[in-house]
Phi, psi and omega in degrees: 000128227235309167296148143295101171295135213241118143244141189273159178211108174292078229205129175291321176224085206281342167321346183282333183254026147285014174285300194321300179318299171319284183323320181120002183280163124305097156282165153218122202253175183206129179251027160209167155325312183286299177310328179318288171314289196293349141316313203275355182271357204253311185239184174282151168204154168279284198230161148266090167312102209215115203294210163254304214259055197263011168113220174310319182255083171312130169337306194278001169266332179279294210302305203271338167282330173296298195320295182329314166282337174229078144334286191254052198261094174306162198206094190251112142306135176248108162225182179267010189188157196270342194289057182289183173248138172326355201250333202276346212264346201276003179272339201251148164282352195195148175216114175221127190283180162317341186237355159300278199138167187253043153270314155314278155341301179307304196295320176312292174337299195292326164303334199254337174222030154224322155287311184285345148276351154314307183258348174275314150338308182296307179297009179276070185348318152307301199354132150299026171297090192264186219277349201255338152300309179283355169102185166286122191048036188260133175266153188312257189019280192270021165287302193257009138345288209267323139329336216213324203065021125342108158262138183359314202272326178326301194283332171275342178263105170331338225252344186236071187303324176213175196271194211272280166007264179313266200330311183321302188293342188264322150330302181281346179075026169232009160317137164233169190239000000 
């Protein structure tokens, strides 16, 4: 991580996030909703860590107000389960329960604020790439295909963020960053 990435992490008991900090990341925590907001309206954050289940003010009520101010302010949810309601789910970028584990968590994170601005960029018609990277008739896509170990429809498909390898590692819990 060549910055510290600053998260807020919205948590009934954020000492459960101390692997981030260990990792390198810089929290700021909050163990409700309400402190929650008025952190995130106070400081700078990269991403949000955001529990589901906080008491009066449910994650997906924190989630959908933040969006509103930051649309694209990732958003990693923590539940206890994935059989959330479709509706709780359109505010957050990412979801991961309790029993994945925080090898999972971690990895989510490092995807939401390294990879995936990475490949949206790469899909950015602006891009500043230049041409002698993409090769003769290459579309940014697949400049950054072949770069990333990707394959073409992977990076066109929402649903497959790293490739079989890195899931493997990230499953076992021996991803490294």
């Amino acid at each position: 991580m060549a910055t510290r990435s600053t998260l807020l992490c919205i948590h009934r008991d954020p000492a459960q996030l101390s692997l981030l900090q260990e990792q390198g990341y810089d929290l700021v925590t909050a163990t409700n909703g309400h402190d929650g907001l008025r952190l995130f309206m106070s400081q700078h954050v990269d991403a949000i860590v955001l529990e589901y289940h906080l008491g009066l003010i449910d994650g997906s009520i924190v989630a959908a107000e933040i969006k509103k101010v930051r649309p694209h302010l990732p958003i990693v949810m923590l539940a206890d389960h994935r059989a959330l309601p479709a509706s709780d789910l359109k505010s957050i970028d990412a979801l991961v329960t309790k029993s994945d584990g925080d090898h999972i968590l971690l990895a989510t994170i490092h995807f939401m604020l390294s990879v995936k601005p990475a490949v949206q960029s790469a899909k950015n018609p602006r891009s500043q790439t230049p041409l002698h990277l993409r090769g003769p008739g290459k579309s940014l896509e697949a400049a950054f295909c072949t770069e990333s170990n990707f394959s073409s429809s992977e990076v066109e498909s929402q649903d497959a963020p790293f490739s079989k390898r890195v899931w493997r590692s990230i499953r076992n819990g021996s991803i490294q960053f």
